[in-house]
PyMOL commands that place a pseudoatom at each C-alpha (Angstrom):
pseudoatom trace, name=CA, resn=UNK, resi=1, chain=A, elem=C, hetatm=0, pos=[125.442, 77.818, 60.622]
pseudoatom trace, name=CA, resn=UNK, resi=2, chain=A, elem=C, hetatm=0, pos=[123.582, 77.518, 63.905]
pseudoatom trace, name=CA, resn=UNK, resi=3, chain=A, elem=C, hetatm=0, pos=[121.089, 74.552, 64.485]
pseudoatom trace, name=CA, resn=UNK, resi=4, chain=A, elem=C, hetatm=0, pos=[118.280, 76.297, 65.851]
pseudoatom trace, name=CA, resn=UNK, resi=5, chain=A, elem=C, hetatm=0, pos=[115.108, 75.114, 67.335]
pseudoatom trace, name=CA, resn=UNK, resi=6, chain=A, elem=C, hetatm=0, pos=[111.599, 76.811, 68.077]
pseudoatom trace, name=CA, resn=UNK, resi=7, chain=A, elem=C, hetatm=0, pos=[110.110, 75.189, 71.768]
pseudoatom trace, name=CA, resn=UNK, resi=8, chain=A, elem=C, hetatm=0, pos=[106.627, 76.199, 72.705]
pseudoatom trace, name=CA, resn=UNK, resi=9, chain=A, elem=C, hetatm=0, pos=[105.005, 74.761, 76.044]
pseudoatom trace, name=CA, resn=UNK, resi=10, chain=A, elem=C, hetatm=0, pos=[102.195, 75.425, 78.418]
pseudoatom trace, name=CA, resn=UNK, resi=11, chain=A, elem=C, hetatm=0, pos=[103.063, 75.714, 82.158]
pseudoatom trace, name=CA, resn=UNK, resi=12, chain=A, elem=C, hetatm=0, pos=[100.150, 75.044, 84.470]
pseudoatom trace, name=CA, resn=UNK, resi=13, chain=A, elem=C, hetatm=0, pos=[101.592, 77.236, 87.543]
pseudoatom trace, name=CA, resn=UNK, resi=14, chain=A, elem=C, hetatm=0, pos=[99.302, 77.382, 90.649]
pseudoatom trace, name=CA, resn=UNK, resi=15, chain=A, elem=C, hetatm=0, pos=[95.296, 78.292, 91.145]
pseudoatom trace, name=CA, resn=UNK, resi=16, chain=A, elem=C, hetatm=0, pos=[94.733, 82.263, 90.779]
pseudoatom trace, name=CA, resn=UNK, resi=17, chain=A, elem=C, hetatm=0, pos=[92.958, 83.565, 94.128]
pseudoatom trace, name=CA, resn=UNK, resi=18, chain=A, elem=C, hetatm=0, pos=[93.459, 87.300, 93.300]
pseudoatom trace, name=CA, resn=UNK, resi=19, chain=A, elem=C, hetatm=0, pos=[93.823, 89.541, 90.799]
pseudoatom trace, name=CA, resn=UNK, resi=20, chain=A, elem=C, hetatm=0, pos=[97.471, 90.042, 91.659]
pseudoatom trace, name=CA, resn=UNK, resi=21, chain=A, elem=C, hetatm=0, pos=[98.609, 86.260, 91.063]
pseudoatom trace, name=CA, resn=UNK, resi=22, chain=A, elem=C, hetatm=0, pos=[97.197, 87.466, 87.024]
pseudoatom trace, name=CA, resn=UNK, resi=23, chain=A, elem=C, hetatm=0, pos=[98.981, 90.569, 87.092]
pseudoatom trace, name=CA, resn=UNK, resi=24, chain=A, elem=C, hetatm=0, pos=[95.424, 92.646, 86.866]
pseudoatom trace, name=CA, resn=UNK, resi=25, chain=A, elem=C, hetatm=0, pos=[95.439, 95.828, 88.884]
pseudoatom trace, name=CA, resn=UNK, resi=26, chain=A, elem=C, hetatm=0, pos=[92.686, 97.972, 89.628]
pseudoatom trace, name=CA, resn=UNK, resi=27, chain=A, elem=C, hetatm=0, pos=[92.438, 101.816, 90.793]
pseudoatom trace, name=CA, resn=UNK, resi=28, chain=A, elem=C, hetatm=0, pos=[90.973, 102.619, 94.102]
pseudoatom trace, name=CA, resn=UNK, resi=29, chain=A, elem=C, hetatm=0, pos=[88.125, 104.661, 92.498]
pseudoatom trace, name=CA, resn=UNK, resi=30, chain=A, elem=C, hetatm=0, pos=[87.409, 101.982, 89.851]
pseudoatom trace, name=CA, resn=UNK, resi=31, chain=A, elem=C, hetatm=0, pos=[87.520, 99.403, 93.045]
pseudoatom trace, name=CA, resn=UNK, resi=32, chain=A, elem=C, hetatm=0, pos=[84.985, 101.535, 95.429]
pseudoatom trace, name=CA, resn=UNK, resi=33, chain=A, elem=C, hetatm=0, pos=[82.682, 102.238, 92.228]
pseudoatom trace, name=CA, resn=UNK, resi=34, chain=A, elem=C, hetatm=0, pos=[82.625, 98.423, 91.763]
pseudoatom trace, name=CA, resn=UNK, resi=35, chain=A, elem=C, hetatm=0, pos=[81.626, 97.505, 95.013]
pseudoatom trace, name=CA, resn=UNK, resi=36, chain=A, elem=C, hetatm=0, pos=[78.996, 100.221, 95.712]
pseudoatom trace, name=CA, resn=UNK, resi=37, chain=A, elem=C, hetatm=0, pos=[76.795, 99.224, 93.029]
pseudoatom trace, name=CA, resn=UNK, resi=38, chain=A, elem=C, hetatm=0, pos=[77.055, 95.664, 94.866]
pseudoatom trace, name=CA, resn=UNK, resi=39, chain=A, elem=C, hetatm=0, pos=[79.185, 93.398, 93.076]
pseudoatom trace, name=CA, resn=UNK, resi=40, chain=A, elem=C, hetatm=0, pos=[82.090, 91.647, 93.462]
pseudoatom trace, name=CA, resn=UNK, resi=41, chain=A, elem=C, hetatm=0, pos=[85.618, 90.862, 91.853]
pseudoatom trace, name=CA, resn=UNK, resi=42, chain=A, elem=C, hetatm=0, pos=[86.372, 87.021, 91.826]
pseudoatom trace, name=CA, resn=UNK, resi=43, chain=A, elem=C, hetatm=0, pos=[89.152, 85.667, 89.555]
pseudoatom trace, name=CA, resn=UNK, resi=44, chain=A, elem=C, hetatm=0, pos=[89.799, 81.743, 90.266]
pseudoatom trace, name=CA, resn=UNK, resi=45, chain=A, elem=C, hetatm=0, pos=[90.895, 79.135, 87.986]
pseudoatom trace, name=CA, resn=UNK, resi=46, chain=A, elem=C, hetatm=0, pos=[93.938, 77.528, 86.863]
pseudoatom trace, name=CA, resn=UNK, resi=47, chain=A, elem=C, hetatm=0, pos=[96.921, 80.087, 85.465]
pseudoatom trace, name=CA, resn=UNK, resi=48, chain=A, elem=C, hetatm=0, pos=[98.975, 78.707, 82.485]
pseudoatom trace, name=CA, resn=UNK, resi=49, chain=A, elem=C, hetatm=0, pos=[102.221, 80.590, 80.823]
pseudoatom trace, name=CA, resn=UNK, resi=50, chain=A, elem=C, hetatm=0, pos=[103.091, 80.180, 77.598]
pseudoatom trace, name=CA, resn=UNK, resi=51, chain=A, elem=C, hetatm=0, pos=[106.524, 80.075, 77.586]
pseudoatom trace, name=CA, resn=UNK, resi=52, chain=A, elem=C, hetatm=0, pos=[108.600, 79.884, 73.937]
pseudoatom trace, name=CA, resn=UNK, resi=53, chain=A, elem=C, hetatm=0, pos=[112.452, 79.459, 73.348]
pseudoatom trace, name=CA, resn=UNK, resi=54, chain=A, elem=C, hetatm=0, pos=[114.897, 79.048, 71.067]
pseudoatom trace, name=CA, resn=UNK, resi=55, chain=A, elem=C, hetatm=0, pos=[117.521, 76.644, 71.979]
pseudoatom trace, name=CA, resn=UNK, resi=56, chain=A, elem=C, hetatm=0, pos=[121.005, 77.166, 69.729]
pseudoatom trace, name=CA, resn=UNK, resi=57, chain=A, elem=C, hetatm=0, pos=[123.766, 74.386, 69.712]
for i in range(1, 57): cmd.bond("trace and resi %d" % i, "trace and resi %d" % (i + 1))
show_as sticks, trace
zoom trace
């Protein structure tokens, strides 16, 4: 019998500048439509990764 054991834990990583350091991607179209009705895109903040493991002895 294996002595197995559950590990959850939050990563902070780095500060998101862009919607690429989320992973978020956005057409062209969707991107043009977006900005000619005069807004912007802004994605800051902290990123955190949950990241869970088992760890087997």
């Amino acid at each position: 019998m294996s002595d197995a054991r559950e590990i959850l834990s939050v990563v902070n990583n780095r500060m998101a500048k862009h919607l690429r350091d989320v992973n978020v991607n956005i057409s062209e179209v969707t991107r043009r439509y977006i900005i000619s009705k005069g807004k912007r895109m802004k994605v800051t903040g902290p990123v955190f990764v949950g990241i869970s493991a088992e760890v087997v002895e």
